[in-house]
C-alpha positions as a Python dict, from the first residue, in 0.01 Angstrom:
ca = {
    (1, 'X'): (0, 0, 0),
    (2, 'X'): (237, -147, -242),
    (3, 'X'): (161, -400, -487),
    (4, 'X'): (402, -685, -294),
    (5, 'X'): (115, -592, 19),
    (6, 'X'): (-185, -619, -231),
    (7, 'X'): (-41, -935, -349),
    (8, 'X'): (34, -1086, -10),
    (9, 'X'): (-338, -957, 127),
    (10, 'X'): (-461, -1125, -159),
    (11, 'X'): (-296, -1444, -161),
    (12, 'X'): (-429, -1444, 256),
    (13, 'X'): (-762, -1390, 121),
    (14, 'X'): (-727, -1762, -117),
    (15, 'X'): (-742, -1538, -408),
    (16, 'X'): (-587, -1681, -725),
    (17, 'X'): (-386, -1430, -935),
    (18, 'X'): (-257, -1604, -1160),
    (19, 'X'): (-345, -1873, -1460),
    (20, 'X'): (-236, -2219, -1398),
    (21, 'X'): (-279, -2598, -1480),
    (22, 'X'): (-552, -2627, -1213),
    (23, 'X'): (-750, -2328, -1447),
    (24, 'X'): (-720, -2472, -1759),
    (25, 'X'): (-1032, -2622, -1978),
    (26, 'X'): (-1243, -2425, -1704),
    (27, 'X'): (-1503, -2183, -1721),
    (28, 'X'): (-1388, -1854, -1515),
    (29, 'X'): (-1452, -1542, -1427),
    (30, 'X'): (-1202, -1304, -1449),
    (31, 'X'): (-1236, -994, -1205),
    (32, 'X'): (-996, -648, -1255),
    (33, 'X'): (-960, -485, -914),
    (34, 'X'): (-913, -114, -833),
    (35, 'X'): (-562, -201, -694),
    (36, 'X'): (-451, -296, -1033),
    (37, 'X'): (-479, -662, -908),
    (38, 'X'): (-639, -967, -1168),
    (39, 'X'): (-794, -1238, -978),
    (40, 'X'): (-904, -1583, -1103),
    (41, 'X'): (-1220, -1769, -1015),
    (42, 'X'): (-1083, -2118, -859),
    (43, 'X'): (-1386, -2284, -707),
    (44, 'X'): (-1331, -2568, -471),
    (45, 'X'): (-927, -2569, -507),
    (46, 'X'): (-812, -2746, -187),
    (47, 'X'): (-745, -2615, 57),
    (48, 'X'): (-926, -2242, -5),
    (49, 'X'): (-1269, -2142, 181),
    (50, 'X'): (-1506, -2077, 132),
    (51, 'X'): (-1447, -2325, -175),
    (52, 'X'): (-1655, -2068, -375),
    (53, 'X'): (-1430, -1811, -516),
    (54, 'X'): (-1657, -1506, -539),
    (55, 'X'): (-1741, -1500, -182),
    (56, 'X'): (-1346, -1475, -114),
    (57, 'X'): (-1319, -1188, -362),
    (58, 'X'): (-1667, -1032, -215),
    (59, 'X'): (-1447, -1058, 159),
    (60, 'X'): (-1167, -932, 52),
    (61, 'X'): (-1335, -650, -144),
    (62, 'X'): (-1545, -525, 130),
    (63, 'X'): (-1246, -545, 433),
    (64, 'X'): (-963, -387, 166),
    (65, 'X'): (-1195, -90, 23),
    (66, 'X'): (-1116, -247, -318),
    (67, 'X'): (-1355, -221, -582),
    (68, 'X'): (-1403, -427, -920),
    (69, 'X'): (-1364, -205, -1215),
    (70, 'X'): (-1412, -487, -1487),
    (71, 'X'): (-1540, -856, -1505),
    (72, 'X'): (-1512, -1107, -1753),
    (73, 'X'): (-1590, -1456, -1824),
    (74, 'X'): (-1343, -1714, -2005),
    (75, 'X'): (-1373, -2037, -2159),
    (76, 'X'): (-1022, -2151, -2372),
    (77, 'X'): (-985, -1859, -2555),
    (78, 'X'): (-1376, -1743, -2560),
    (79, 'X'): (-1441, -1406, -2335),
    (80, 'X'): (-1732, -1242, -2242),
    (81, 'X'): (-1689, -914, -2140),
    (82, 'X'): (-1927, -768, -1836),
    (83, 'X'): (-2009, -424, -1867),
    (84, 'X'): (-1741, -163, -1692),
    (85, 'X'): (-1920, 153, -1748),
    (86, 'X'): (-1867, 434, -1468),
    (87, 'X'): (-2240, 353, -1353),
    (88, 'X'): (-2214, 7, -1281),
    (89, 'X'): (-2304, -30, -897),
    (90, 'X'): (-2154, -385, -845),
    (91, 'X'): (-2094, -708, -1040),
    (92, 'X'): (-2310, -1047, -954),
    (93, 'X'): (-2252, -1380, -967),
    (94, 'X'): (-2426, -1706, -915),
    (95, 'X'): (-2464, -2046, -1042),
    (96, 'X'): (-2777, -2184, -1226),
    (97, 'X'): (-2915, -2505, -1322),
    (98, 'X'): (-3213, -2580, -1552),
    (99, 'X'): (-3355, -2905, -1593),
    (100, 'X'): (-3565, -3041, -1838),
    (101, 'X'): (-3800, -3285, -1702),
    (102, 'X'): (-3925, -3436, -2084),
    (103, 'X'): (-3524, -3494, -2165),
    (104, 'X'): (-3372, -3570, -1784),
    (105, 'X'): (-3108, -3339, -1835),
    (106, 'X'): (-2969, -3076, -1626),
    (107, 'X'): (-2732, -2764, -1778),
    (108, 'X'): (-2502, -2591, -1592),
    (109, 'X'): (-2491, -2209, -1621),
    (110, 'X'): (-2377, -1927, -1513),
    (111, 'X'): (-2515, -1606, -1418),
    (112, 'X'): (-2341, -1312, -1485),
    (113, 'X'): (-2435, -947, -1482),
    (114, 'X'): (-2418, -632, -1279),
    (115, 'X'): (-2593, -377, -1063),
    (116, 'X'): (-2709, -36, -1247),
    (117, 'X'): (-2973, 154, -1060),
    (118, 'X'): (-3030, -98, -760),
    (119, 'X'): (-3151, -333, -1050),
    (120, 'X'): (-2942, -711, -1186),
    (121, 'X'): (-2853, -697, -1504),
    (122, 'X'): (-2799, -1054, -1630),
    (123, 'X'): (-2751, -1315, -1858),
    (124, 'X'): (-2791, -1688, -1826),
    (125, 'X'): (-2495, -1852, -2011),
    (126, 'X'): (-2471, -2230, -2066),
    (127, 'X'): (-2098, -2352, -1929),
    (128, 'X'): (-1855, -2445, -2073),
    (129, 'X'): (-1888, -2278, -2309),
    (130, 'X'): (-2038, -1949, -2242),
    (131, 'X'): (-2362, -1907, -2495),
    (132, 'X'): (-2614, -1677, -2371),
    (133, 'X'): (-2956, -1875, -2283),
    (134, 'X'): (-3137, -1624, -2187),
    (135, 'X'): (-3095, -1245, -2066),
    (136, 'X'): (-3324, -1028, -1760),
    (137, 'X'): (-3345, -745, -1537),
    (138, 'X'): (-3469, -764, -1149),
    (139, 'X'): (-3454, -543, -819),
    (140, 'X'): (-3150, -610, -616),
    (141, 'X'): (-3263, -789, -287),
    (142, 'X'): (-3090, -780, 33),
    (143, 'X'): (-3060, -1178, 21),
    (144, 'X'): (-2834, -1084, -327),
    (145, 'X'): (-2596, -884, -99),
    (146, 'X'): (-2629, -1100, 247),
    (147, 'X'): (-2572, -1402, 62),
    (148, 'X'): (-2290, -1266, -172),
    (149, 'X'): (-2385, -1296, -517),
    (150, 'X'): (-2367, -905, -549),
    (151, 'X'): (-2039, -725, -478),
    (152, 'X'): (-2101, -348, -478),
    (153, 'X'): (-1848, -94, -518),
    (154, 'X'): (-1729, 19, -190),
    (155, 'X'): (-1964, 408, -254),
    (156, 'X'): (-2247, 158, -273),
    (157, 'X'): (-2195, -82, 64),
    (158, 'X'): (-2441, 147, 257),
    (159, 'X'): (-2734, -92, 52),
    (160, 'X'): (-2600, -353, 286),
    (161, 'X'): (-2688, -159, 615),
}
């Protein structure tokens, strides 16, 4: 494929590839694809579904044979880098929300890691801007992969079967 078919696959898919005015003062991921393609978390941009991004990407990964090679997250000009070593497995992705009941407040995070060893690797990180909260390590379930927080690497998929 060329990268004009990538690009117009993508765009099919609701993927955004580029930064734009809809991006900006947001808290993103940033995935690197094996097709050289960048794409941009956009969550609940009209018109694109499912509104969440990563379950596009996790689509369009899986019917492409395209793999992520390297994630990041992104806040202004803040990145967090998520691992890209050859033995990464996957990346995940999924939204958290702790409340404290003695304060009545509720903090957005996001959780970020990958899959090494059929084990999440992850970090809870307050959004916007990106501090870690707190850090773990659990076994990959099927629900992780059914209900697309995991994206595994296309050698990998056979955990889904």
């Amino acid at each position: 494929m060329t990268e004009e078919t990538d690009i117009k696959i993508a765009t099919d898919y609701g993927l955004c590839l580029e930064d734009c005015d809809f991006l900006e003062d947001k808290t993103i991921w940033v995935a690197a694809l094996s097709n050289g393609l960048i794409v941009r978390q956009d969550d609940n941009r009209s018109g694109r579904k499912p509104e969440v991004a990563w379950l596009r990407l996790g689509k369009y990964c899986v019917e492409n044979d395209v793999d992520i090679i390297g994630l990041h997250l992104k806040f202004r000009s803040h990145v967090i880098p998520i691992t890209s070593s050859n033995t990464v497995m996957g990346y995940y992705f999924s939204y958290g929300v702790q409340k404290d009941i003695d304060e009545n407040i509720t903090r957005q995070h996001y959780v970020c890691g990958y899959v090494e060893k059929k084990e999440i690797v992850y970090c809870w990180y307050k959004t916007p801007e990106l501090i870690v909260e707190r850090d773990g390590l659990r076994q990959i379930s099927e629900d992780d992969i059914s209900a697309g927080r995991v994206i595994l690497k296309k050698k990998y998929r056979d955990l889904q079967k």
